[in-house]
C-alpha positions in Angstrom: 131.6 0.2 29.7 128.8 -1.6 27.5 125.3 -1.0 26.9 122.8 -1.7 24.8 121.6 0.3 22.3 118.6 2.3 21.9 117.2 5.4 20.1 117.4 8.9 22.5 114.2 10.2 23.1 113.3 13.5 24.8 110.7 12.8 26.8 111.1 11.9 30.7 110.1 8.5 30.6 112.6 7.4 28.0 114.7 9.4 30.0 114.4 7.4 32.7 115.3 4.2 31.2 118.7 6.0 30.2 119.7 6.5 33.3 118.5 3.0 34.4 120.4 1.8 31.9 123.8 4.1 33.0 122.9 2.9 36.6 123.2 -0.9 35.6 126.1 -0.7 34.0 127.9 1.0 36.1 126.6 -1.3 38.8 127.8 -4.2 36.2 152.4 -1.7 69.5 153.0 2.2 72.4 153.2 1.7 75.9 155.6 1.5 78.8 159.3 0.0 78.8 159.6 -3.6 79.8 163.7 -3.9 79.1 166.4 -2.9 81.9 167.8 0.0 79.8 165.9 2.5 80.9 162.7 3.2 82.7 161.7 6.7 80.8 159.5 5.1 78.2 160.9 8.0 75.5 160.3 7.3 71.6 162.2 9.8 70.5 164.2 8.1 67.2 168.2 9.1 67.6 170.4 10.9 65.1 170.9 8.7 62.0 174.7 8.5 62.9 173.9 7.2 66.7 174.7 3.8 67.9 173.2 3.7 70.9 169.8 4.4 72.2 168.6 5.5 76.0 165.4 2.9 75.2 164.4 -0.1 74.6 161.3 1.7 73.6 163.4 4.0 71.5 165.3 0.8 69.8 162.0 -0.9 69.3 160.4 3.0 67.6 163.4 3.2 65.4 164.5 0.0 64.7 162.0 -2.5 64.7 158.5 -0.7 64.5 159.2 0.0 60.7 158.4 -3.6 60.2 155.5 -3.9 61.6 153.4 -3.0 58.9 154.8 -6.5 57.3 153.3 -8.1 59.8 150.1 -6.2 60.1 149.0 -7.6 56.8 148.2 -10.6 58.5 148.7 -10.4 62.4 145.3 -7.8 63.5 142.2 -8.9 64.4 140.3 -10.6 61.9 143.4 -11.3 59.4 144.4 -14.2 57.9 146.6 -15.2 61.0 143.6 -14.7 63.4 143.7 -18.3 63.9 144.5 -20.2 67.1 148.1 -20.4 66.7 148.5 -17.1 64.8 146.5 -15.3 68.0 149.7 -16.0 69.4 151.3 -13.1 68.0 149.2 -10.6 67.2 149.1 -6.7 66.9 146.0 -3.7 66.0 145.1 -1.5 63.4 147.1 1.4 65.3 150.4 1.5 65.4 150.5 3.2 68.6 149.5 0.1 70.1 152.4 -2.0 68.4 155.1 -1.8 71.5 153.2 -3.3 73.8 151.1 -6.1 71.4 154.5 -7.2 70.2 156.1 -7.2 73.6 152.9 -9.6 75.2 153.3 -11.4 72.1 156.8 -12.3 72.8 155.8 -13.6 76.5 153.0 -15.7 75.0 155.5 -17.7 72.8 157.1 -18.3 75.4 159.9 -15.8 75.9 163.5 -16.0 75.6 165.6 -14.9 72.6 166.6 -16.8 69.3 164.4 -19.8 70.0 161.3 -17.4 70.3 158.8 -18.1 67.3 158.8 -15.1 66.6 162.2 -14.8 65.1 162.2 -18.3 64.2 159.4 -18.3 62.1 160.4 -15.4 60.8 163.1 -16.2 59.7 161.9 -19.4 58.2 164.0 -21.5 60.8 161.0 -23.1 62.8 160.0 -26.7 62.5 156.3 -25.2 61.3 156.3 -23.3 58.0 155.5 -19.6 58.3 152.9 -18.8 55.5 154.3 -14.9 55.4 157.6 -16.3 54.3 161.1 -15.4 56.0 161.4 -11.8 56.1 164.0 -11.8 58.9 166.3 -14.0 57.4 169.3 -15.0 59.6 171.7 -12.4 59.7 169.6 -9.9 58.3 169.7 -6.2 60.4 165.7 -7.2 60.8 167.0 -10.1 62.9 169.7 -8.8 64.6 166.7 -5.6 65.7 164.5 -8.1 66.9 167.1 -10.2 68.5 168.4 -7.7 70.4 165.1 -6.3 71.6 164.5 -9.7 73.1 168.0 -10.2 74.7 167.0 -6.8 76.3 163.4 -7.8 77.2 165.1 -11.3 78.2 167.9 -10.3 79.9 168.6 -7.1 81.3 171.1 -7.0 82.3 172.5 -8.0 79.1 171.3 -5.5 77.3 173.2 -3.7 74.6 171.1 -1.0 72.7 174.2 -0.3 70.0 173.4 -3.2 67.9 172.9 -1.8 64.4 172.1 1.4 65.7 173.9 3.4 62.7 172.6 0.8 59.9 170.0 1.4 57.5 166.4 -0.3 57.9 165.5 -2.3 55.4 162.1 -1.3 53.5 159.6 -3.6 54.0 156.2 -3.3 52.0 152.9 -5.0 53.3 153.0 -8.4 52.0 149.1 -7.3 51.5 147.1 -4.4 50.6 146.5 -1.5 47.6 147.3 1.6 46.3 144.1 2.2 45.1 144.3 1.7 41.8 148.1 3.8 41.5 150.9 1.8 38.8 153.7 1.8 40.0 155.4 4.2 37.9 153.5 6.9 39.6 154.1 5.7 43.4 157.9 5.5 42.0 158.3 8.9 40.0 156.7 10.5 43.2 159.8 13.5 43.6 162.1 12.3 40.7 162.7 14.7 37.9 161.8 13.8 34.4 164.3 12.4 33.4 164.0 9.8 35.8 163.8 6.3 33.6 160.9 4.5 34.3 161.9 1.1 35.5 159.8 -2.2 33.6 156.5 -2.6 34.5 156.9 -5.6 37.0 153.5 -7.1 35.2 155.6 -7.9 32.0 157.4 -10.6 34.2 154.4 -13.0 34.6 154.9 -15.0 31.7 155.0 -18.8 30.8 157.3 -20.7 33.3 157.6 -17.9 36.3 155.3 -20.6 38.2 158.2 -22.6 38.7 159.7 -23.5 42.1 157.8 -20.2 43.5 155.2 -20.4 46.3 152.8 -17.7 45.0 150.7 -19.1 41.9 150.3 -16.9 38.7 147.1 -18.1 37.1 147.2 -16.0 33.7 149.6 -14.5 31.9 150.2 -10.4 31.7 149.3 -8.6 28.1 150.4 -5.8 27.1 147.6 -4.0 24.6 149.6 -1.3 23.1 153.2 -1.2 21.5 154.2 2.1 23.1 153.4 0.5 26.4 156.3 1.7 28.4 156.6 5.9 28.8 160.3 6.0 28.7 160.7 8.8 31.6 158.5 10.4 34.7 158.5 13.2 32.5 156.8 11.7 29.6 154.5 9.4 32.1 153.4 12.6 33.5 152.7 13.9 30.3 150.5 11.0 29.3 148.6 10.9 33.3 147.9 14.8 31.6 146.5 13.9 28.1 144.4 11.5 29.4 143.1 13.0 32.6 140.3 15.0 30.7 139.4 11.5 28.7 139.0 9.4 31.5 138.0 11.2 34.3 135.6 13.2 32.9 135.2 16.0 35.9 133.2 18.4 32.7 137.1 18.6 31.3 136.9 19.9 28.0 137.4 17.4 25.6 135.7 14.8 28.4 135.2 11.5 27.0 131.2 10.5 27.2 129.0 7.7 25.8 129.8 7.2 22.2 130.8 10.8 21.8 134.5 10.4 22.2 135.7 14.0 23.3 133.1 15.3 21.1 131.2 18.6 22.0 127.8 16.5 21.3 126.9 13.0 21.2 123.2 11.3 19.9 123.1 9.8 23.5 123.3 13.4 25.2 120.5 14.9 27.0 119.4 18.3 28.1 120.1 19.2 31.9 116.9 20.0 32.1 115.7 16.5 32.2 118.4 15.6 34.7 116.4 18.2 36.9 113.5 16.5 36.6 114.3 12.6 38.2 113.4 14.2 41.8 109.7 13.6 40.0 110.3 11.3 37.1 112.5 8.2 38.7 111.9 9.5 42.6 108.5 10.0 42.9 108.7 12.9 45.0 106.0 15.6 45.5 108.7 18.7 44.8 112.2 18.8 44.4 114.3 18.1 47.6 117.5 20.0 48.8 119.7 17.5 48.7 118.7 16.0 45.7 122.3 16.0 43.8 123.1 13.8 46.9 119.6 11.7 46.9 120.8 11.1 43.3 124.1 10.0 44.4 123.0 7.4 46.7 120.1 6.1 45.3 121.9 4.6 41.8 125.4 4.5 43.6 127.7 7.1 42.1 129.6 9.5 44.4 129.4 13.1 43.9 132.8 13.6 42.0 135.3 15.8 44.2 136.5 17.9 41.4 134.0 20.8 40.3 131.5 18.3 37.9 128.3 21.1 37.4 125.3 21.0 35.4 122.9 24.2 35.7 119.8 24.1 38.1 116.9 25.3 36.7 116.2 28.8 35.4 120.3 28.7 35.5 122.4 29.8 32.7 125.7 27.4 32.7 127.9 30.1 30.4 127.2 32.7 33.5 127.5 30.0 36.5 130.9 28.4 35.8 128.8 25.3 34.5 125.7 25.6 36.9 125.7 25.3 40.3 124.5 21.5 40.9 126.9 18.9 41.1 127.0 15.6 39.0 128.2 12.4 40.6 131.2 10.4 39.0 129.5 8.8 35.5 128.2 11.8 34.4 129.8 15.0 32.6 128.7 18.0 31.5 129.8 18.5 27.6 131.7 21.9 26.5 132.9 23.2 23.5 136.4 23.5 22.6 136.2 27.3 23.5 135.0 26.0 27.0 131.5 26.9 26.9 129.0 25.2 28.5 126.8 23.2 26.2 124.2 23.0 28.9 124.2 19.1 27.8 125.0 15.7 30.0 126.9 12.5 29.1 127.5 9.4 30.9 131.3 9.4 30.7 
């Protein structure tokens, strides 16, 4: 964060314009069973080491549902492929649903088996380009699922539900989406043991020339800002997610880090709780102070209430005898301690 800099005063009004100032800158497819197989409807997902399945809806659950959330990162309501054409195929938010979506899209394109655009632009085999790429390439078990869904849909009385029955499924990420804010290293140590070597951060490969012949654009190179980038283990990535938990997040850790105060006990931008319990009159207006006023602060400059235990000490409250106090700061501010883990009975933006 930046701010300008100003000299700390202790009464209300200059009080106020600190936390104006904080509050700028932090603002800077279910269903029945259409195949000839069977006419139970079941879901249940066989043994990993059966071939054959009583279903069609059973295939489709254990072999081709797992890659629907591929195509759900484009194919739902209001997505990129809620077009015209791309309406064509289309699923929902709810999985549940994704049986019968995929089977009525595979009668709107018209049926059939391997010619079905649905395999053929997946696969990348169509005469129009398919802007999610080809992940069912030809001879892939994704298309040899699918396919054999569709002879079964197409064809009953063709229908063989042992295809591929005892073969892995291949892992297929949305080609869109987030984890929130999670690296990699942490969605990929999830359940190793320390010793686990942490693979290369994937960001070091975006360099000069990776643009080349490659359909998705890099326009900036990665930096790394520090030598000892890479933690060497899940172990010592854990480690570091440890050290720099009470820095960073700020929950009233001791040895938070807050507004030029480092992990300090105190900083010169620091101010008394006490004036924090005043803004209900100060920077609200309000007659007396409301109820819900930790939330009423919350809202009103845009900072959620942390989830972690983040108190400051309501008035007449001592925080050394209340765990901290028993009001509850919103993410952006901390309560300082000591290095004993005393309450100072002092706030910091973090």
């Amino acid at each position: 964060m930046q701010m300008a800099g100003y000299k700390m005063h202790s009464e209300q009004t200059n009080f106020g314009l600190l936390v104006a100032a904080v509050v700028l800158t932090i603002a800077g497819c279910g269903g029945g069973t259409y195949g000839g197989s069977s006419d139970s409807g079941s879901s249940a997902t066989p043994d990993s080491n059966q071939d054959t399945f009583a279903t069609d809806r059973a295939f489709f659950d254990a072999r081709v549902a797992p890659r629907m959330e591929f195509c759900r990162s484009c194919h739902v309501p209001g997505g990129i492929a809620d077009t015209d054409d791309g309406r064509r195929f289309l699923l929902s938010r709810n999985p549940a649903e994704d049986y019968d979506n995929f089977y009525a899209s595979w009668q709107r394109l018209g049926r059939g088996t391997d010619l079905n655009l649905i395999l053929t632009k997946g696969s990348n085999t169509a005469d129009e380009r398919h802007d999610g790429g080809g992940p069912w390439p030809v001879g892939s078990d994704a298309y040899s699922d699918v396919l054999t869904l569709f002879i079964c849909w197409d064809n009953p009385q063709a229908c063989d539900l042992t295809t591929g029955g005892g073969e892995p499924i291949t892992d297929e990420l949305p080609l869109l989406g987030s984890a929130r804010g999670s690296h990699l290293w942490f969605d990929y140590c999830e359940g190793k043991p320390d010793n686990e070597p942490v693979p290369q951060d994937p960001r070091e490969l975006v360099v000069p020339g990776i643009n080349t012949g490659k359909a998705v654009y890099m326009n900036g190179w990665w930096q790394t800002c520090q030598d000892d980038n890479h933690p060497g283990n899940c172990g010592e990535l854990r480690a570091r997610y440890d050290r720099g938990y009470r820095l960073v997040a700020s929950d009233s850790e001791v040895g938070a880090g807050h507004f030029f105060g480092g992990n300090y006990t105190d900083a010169g931008f620091a101010f008394p709780a006490s004036d924090y319990n005043t803004l209900w009159s100060a920077a609200m207006g309000l007659s007396e102070r409301p109820d819900n006023f930790d939330q009423l602060i919350s809202e009103r400059w845009g900072m959620p209430l942390s989830q972690t235990h983040n108190p400051y000490p309501l008035p007449g409250e001592d925080p050394n005898q209340t765990n901290g106090g028993n009001g509850q700061l919103p993410i952006g501010l901390t309560h300082l301690r000591n290095e004993d883990g005393s309450w100072t009975g002092r706030l910091n933006v973090t």
